[in-house]
Structure formats: C-alpha cells, structure tokens
CHARMM-style PDB file with segment names, atoms N, HN, CA, C and O in Angstrom:
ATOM      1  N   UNK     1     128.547  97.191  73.935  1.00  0.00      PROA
ATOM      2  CA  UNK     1     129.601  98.081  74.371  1.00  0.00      PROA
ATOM      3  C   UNK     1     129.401  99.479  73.795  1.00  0.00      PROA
ATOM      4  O   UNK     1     129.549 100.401  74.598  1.00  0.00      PROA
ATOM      5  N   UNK     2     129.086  99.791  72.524  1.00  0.00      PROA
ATOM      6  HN  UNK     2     128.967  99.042  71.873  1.00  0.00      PROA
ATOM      7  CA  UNK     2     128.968 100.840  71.951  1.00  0.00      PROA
ATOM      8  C   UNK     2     128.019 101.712  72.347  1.00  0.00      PROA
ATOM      9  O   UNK     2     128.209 102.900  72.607  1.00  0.00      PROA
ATOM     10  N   UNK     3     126.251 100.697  72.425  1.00  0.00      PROA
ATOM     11  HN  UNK     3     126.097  99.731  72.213  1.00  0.00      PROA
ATOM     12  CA  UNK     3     125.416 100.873  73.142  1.00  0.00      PROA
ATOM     13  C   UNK     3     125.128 101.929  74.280  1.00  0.00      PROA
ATOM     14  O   UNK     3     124.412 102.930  74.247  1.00  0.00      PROA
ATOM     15  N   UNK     4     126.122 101.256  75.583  1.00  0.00      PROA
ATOM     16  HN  UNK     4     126.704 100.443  75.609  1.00  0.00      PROA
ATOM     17  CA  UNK     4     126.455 101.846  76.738  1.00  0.00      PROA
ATOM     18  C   UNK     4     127.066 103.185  76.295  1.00  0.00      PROA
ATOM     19  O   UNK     4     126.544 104.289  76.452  1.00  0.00      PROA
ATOM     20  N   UNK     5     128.293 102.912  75.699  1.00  0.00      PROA
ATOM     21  HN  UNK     5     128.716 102.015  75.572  1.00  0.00      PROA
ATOM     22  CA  UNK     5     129.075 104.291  75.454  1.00  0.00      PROA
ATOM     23  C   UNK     5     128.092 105.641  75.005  1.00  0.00      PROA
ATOM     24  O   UNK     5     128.191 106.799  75.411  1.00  0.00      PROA
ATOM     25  N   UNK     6     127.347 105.204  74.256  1.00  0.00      PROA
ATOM     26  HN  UNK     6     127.266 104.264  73.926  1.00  0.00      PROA
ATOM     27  CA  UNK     6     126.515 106.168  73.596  1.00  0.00      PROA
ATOM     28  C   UNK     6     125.029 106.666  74.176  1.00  0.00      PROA
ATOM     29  O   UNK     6     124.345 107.574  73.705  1.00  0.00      PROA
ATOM     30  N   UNK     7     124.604 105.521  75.743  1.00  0.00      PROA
ATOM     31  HN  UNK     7     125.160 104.783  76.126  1.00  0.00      PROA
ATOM     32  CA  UNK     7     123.552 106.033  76.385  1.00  0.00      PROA
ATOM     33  C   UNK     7     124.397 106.839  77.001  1.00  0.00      PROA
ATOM     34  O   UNK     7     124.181 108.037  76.813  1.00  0.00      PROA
ATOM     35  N   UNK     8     125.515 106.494  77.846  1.00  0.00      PROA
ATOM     36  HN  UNK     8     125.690 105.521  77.998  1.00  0.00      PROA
ATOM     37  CA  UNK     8     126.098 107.457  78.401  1.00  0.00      PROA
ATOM     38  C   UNK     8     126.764 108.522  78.113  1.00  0.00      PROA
ATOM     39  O   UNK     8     126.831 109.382  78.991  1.00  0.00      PROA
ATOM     40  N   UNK     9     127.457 108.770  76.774  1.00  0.00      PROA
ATOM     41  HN  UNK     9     127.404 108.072  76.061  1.00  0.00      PROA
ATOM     42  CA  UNK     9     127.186 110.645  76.142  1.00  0.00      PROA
ATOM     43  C   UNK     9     125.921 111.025  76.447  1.00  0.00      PROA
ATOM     44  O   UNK     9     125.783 111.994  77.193  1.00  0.00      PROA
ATOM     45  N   UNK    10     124.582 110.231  75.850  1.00  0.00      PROA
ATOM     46  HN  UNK    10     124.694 109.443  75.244  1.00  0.00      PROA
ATOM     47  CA  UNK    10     123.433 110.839  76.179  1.00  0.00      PROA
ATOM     48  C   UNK    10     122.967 111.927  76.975  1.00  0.00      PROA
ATOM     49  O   UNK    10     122.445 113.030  76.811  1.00  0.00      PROA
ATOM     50  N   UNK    11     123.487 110.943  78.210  1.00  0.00      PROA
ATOM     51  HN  UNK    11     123.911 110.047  78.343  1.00  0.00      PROA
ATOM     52  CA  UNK    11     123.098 111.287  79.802  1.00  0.00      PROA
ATOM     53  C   UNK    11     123.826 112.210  79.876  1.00  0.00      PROA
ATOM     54  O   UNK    11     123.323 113.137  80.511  1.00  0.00      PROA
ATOM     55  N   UNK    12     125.321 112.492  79.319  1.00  0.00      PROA
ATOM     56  HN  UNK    12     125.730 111.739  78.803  1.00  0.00      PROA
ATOM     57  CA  UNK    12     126.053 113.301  80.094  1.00  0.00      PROA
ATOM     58  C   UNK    12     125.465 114.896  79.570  1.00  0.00      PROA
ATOM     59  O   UNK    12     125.371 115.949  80.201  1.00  0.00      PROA
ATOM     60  N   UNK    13     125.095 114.517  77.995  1.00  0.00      PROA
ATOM     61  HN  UNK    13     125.172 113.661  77.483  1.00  0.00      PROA
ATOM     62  CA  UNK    13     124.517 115.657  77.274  1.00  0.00      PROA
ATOM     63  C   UNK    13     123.370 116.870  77.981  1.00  0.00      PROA
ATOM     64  O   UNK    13     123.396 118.091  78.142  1.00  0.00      PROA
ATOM     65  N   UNK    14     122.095 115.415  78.368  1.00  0.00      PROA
ATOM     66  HN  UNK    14     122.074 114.424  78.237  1.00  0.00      PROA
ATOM     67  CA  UNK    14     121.063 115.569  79.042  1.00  0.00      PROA
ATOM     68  C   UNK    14     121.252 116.794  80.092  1.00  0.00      PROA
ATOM     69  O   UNK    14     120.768 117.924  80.166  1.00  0.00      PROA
ATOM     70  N   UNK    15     122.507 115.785  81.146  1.00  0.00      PROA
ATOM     71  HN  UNK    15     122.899 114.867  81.086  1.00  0.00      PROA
ATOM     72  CA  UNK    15     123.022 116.548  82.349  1.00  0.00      PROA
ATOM     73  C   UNK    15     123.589 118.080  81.787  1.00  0.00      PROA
ATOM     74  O   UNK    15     123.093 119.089  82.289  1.00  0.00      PROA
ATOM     75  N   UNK    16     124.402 118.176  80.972  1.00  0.00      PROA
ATOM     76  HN  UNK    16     124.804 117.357  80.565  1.00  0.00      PROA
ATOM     77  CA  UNK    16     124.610 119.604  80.685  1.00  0.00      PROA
ATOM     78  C   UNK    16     123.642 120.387  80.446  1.00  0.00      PROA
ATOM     79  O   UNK    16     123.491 121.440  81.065  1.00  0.00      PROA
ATOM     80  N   UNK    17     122.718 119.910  79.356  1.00  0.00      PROA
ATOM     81  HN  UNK    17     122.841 119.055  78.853  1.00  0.00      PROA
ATOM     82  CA  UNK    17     121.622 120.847  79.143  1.00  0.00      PROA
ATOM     83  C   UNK    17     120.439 121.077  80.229  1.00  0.00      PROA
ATOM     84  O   UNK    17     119.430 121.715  79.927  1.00  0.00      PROA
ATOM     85  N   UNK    18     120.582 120.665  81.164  1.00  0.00      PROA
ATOM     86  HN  UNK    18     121.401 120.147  81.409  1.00  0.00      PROA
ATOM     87  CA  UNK    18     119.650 120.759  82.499  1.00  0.00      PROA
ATOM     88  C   UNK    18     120.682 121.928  83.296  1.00  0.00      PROA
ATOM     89  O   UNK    18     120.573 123.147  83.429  1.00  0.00      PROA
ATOM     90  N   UNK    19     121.463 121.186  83.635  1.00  0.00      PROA
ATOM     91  HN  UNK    19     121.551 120.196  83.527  1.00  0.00      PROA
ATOM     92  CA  UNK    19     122.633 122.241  84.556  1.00  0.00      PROA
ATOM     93  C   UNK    19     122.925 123.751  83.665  1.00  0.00      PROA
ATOM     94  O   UNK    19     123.104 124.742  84.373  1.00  0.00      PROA
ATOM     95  N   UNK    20     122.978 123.945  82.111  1.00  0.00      PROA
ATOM     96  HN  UNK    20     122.834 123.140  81.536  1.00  0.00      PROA
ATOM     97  CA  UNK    20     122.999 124.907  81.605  1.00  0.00      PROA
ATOM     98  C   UNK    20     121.453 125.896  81.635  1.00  0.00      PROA
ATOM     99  O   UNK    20     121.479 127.020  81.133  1.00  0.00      PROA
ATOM    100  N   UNK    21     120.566 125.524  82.065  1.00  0.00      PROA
ATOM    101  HN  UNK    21     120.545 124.611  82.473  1.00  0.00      PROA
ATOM    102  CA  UNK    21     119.608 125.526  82.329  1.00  0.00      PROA
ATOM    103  C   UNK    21     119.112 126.363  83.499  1.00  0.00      PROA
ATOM    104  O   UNK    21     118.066 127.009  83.434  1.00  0.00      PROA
ATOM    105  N   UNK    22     120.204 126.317  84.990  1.00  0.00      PROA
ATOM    106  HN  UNK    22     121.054 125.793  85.043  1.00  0.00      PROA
ATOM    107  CA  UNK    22     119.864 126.482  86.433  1.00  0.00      PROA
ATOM    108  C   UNK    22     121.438 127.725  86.025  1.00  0.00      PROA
ATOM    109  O   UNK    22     121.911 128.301  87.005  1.00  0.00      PROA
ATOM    110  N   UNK    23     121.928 127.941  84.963  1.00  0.00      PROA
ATOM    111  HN  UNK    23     121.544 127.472  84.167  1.00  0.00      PROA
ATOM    112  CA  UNK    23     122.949 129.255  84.573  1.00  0.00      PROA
ATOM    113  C   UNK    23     122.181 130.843  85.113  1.00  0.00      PROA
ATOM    114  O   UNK    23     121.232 131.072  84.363  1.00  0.00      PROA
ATOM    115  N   UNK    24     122.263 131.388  85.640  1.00  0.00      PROA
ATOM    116  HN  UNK    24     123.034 131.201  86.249  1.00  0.00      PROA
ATOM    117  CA  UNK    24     121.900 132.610  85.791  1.00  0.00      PROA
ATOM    118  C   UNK    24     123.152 133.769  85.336  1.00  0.00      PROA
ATOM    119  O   UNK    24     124.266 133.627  85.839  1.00  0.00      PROA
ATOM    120  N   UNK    25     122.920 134.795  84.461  1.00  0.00      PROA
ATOM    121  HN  UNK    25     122.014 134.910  84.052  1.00  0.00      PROA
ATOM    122  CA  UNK    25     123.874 135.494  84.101  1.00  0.00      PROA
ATOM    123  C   UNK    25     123.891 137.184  84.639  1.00  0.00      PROA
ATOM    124  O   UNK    25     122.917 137.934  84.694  1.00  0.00      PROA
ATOM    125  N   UNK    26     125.232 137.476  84.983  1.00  0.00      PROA
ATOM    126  HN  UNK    26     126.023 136.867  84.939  1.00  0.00      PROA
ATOM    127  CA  UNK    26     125.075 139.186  85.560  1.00  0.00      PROA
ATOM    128  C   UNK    26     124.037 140.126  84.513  1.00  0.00      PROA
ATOM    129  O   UNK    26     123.928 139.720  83.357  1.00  0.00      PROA
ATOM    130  N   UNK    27     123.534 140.959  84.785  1.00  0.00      PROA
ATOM    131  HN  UNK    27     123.622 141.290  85.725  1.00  0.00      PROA
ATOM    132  CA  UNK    27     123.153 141.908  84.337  1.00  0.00      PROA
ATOM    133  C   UNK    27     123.593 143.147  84.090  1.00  0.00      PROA
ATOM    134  O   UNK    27     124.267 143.339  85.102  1.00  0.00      PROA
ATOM    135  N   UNK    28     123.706 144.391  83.272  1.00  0.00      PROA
ATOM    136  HN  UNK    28     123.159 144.235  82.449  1.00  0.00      PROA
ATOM    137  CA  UNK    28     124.636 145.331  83.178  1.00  0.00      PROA
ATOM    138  C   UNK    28     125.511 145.811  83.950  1.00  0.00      PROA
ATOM    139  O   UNK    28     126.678 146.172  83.791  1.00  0.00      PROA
ATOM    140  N   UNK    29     124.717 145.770  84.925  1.00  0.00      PROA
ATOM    141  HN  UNK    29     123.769 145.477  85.054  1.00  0.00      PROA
ATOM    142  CA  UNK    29     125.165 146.187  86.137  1.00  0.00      PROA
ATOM    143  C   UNK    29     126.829 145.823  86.818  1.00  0.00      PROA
ATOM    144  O   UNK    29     127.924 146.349  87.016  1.00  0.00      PROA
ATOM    145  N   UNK    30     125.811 144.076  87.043  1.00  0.00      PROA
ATOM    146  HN  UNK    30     124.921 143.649  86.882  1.00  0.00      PROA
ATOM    147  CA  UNK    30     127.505 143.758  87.983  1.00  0.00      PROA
ATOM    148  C   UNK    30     128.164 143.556  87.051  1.00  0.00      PROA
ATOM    149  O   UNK    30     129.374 143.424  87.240  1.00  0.00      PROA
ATOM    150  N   UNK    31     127.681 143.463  85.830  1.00  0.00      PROA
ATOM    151  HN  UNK    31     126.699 143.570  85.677  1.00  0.00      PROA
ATOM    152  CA  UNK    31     129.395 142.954  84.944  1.00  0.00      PROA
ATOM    153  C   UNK    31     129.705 144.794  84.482  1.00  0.00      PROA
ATOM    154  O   UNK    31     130.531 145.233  83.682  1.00  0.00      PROA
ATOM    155  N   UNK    32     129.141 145.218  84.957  1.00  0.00      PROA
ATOM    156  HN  UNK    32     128.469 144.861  85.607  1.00  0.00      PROA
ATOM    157  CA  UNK    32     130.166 147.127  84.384  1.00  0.00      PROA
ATOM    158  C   UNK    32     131.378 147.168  86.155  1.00  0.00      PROA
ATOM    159  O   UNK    32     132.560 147.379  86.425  1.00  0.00      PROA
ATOM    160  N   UNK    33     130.038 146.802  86.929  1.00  0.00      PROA
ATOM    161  HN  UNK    33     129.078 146.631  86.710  1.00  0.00      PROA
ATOM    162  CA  UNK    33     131.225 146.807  88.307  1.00  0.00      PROA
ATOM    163  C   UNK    33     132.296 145.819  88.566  1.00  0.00      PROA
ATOM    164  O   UNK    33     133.124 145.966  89.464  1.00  0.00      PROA
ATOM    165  N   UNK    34     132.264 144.928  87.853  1.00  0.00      PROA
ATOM    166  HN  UNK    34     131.591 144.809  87.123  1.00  0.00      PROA
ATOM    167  CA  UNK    34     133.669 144.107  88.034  1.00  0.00      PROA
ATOM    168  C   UNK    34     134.458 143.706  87.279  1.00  0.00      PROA
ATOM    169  O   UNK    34     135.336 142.850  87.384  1.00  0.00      PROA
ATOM    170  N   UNK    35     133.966 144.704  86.027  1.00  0.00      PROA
ATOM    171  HN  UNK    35     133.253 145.400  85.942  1.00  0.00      PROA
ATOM    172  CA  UNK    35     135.034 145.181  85.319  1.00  0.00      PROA
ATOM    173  C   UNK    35     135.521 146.043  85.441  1.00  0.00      PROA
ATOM    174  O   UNK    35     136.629 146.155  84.917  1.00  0.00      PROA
ATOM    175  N   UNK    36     135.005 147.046  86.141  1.00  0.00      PROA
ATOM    176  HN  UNK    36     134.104 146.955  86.567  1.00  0.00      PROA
ATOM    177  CA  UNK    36     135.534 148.176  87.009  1.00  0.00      PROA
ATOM    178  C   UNK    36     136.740 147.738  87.877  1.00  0.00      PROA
ATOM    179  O   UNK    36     137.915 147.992  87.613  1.00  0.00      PROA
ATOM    180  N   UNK    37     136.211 146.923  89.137  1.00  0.00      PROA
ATOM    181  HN  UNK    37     135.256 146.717  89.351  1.00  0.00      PROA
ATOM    182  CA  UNK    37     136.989 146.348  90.138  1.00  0.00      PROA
ATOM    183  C   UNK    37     138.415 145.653  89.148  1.00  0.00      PROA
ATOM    184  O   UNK    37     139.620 145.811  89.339  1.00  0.00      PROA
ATOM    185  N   UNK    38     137.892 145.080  88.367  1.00  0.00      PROA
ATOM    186  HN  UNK    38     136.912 144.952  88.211  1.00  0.00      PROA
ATOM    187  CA  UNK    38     139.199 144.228  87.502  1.00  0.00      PROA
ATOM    188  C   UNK    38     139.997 146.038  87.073  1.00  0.00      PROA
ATOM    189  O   UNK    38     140.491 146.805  87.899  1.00  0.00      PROA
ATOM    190  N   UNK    39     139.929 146.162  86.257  1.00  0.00      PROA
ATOM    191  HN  UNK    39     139.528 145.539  85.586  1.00  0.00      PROA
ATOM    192  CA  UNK    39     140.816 147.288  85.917  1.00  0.00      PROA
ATOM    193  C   UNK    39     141.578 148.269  86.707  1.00  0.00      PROA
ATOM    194  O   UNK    39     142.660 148.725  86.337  1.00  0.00      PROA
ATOM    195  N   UNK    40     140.864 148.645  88.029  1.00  0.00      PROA
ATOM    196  HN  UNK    40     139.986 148.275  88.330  1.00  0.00      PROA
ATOM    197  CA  UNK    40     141.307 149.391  89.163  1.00  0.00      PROA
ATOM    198  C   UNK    40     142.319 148.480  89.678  1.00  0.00      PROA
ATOM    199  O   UNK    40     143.413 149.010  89.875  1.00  0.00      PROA
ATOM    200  N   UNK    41     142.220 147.203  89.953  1.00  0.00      PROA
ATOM    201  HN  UNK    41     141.331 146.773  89.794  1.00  0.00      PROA
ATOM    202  CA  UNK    41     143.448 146.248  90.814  1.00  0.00      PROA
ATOM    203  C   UNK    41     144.172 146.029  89.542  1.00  0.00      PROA
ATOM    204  O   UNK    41     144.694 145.021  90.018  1.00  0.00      PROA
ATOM    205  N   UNK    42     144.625 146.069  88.454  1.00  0.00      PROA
ATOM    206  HN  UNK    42     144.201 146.888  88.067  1.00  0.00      PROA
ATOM    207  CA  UNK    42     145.256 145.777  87.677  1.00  0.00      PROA
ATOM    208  C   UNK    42     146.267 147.034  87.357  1.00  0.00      PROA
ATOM    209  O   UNK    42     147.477 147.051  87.131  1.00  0.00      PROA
ATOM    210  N   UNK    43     145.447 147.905  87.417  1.00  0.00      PROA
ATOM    211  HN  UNK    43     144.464 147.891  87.601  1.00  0.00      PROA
ATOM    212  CA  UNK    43     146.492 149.246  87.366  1.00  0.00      PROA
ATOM    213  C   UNK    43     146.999 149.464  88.770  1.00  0.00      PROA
ATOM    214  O   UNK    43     148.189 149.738  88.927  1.00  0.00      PROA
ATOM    215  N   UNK    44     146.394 149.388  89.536  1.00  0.00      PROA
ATOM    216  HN  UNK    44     145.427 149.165  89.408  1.00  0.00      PROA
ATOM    217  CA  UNK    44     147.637 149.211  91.147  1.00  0.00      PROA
ATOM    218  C   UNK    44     148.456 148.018  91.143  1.00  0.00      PROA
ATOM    219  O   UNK    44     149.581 148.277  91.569  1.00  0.00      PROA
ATOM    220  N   UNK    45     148.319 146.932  90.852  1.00  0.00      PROA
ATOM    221  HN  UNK    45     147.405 146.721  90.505  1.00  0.00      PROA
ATOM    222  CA  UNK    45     149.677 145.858  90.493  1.00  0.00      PROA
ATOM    223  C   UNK    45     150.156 146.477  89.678  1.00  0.00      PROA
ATOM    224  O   UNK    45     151.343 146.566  89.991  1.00  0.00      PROA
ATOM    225  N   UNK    46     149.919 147.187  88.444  1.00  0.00      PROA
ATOM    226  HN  UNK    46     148.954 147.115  88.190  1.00  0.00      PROA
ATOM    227  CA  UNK    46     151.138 147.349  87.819  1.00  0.00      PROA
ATOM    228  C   UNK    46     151.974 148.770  88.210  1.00  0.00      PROA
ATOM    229  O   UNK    46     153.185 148.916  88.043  1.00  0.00      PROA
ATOM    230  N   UNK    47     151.080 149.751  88.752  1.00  0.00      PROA
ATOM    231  HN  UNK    47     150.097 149.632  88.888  1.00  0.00      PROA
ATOM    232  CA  UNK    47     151.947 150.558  89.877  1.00  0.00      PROA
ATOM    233  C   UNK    47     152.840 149.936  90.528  1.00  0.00      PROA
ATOM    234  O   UNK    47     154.003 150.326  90.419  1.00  0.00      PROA
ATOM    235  N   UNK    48     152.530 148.822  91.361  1.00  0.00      PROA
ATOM    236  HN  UNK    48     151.586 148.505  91.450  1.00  0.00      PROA
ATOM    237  CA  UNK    48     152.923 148.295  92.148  1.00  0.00      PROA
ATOM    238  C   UNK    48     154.419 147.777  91.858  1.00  0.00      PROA
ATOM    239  O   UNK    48     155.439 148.278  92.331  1.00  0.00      PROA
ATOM    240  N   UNK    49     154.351 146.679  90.988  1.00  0.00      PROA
ATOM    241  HN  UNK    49     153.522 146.272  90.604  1.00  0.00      PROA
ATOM    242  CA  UNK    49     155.404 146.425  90.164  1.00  0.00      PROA
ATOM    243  C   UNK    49     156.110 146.951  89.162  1.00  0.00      PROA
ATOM    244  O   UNK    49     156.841 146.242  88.471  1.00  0.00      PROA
ATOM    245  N   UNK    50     155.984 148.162  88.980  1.00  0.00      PROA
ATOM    246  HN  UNK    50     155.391 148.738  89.542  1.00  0.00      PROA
ATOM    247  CA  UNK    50     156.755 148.880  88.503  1.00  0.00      PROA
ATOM    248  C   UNK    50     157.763 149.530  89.115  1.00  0.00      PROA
ATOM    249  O   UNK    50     158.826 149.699  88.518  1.00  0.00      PROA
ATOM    250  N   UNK    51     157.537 150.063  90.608  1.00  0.00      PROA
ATOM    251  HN  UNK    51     156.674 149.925  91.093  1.00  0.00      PROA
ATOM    252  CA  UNK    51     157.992 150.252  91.777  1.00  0.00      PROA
ATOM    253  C   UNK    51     158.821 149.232  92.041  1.00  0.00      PROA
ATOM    254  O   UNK    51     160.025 149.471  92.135  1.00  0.00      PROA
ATOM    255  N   UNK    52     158.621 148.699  92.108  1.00  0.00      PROA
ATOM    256  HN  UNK    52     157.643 148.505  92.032  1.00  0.00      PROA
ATOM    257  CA  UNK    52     159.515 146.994  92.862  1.00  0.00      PROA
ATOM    258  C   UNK    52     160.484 147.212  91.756  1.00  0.00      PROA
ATOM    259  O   UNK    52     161.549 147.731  92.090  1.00  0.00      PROA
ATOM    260  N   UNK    53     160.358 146.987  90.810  1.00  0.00      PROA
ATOM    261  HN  UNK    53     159.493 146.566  90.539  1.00  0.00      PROA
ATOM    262  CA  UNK    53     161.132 147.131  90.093  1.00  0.00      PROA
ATOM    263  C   UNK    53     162.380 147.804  89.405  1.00  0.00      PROA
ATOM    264  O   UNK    53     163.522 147.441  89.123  1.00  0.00      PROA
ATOM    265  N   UNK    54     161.472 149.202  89.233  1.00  0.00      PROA
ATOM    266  HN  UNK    54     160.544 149.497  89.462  1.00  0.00      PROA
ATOM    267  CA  UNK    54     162.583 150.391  89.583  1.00  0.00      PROA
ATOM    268  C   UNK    54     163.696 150.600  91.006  1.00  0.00      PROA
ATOM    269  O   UNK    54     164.719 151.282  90.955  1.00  0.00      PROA
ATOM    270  N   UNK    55     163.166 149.768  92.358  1.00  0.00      PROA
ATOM    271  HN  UNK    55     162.335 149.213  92.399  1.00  0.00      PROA
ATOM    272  CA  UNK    55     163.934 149.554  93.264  1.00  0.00      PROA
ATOM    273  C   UNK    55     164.927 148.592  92.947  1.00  0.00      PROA
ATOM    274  O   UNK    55     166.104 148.950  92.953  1.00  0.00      PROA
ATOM    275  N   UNK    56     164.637 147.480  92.683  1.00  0.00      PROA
ATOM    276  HN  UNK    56     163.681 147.189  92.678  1.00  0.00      PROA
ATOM    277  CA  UNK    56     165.657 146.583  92.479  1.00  0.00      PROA
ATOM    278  C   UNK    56     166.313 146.748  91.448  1.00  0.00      PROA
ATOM    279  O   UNK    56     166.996 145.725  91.423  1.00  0.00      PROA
ATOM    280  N   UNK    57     166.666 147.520  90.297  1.00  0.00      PROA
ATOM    281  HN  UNK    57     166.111 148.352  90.317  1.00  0.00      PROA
ATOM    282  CA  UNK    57     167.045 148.280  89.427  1.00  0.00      PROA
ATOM    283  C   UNK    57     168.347 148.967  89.536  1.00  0.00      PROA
ATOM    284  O   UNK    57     169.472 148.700  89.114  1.00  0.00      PROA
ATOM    285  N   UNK    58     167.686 150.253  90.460  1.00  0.00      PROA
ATOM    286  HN  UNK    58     166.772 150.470  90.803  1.00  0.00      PROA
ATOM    287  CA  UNK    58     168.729 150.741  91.645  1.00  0.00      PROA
ATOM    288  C   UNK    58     169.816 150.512  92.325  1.00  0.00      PROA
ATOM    289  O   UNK    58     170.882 151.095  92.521  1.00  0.00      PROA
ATOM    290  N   UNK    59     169.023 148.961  92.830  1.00  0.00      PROA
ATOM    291  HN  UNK    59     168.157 148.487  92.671  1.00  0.00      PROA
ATOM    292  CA  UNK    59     169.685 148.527  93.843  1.00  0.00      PROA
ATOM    293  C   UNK    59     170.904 147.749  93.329  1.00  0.00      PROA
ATOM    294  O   UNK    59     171.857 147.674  94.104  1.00  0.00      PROA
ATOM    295  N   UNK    60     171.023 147.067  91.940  1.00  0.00      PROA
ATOM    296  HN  UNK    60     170.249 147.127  91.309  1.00  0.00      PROA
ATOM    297  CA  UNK    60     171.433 146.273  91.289  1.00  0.00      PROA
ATOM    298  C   UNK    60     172.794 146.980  90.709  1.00  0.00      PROA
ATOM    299  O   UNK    60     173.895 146.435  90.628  1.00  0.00      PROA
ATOM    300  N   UNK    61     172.451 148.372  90.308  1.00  0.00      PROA
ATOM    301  HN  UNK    61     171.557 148.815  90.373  1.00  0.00      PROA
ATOM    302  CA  UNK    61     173.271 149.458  90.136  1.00  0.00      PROA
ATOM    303  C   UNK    61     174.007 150.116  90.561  1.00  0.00      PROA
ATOM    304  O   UNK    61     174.984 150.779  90.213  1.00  0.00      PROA
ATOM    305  N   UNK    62     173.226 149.795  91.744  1.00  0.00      PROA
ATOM    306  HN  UNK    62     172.433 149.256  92.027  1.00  0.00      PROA
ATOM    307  CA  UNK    62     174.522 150.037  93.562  1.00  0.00      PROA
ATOM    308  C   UNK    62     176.199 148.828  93.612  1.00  0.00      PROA
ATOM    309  O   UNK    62     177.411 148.995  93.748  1.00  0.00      PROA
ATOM    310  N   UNK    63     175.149 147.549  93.385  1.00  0.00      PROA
ATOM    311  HN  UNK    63     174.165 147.414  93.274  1.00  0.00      PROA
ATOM    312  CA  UNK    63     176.027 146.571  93.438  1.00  0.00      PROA
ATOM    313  C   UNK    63     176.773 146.248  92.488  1.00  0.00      PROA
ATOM    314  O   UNK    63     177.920 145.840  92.675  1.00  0.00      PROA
ATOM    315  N   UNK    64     176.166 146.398  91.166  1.00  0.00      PROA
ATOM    316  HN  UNK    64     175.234 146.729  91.014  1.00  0.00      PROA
ATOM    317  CA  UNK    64     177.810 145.976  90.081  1.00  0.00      PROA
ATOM    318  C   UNK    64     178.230 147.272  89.344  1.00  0.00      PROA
ATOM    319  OT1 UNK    64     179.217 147.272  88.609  1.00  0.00      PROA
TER     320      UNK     64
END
C-alpha cells in the first residue's frame, strides 16, 4: 500500500518536472506590454467607478 502511494508521488513528480520543462516564459518585452495593458484598464475602471459612484451619491442625496 505504501509502496503504490509512493510510486505514485513519483510519477506525479516525474510528470511535473517534464511538463515544467515544455514552460516557455515572456521575454522583456511582452511582460513590459501587459503590464502596460494591466495598468491602463485598471486606471479606467477606477475612473470608471468612481463616476458611478459619485452618481449614485448624488442621487442618494436627491432622495433622503
């Protein structure tokens, strides 16, 4: 029983270090551009919702 348990971590090990293996990673490049892209959509949501917000704000101020 133990046996089994422990060929099979083996294998599963094996399998990671093969599959970590076929990893290809960005180069300066795309990771400067989509961290770019990330920061540009993050500051328009929070434009965004800041707006929404300040409306319903308003609006809330209207009503009570």
């Amino acid at each position: 029983m133990i046996g089994k348990w422990v060929r099979s971590a083996t294998d599963f090990f094996r399998d990671v270090k093969t599959e970590l293996g076929k990893v290809t990673f960005p180069g300066k490049d795309e990771t400067f551009g989509a961290a770019t892209v990330v920061m540009v959509f993050t500051v328009i949501v929070s434009i965004f919702l800041f707006l929404v917000d300040t409306v319903l704000v308003r609006l809330l101020r209207l009503v009570v």
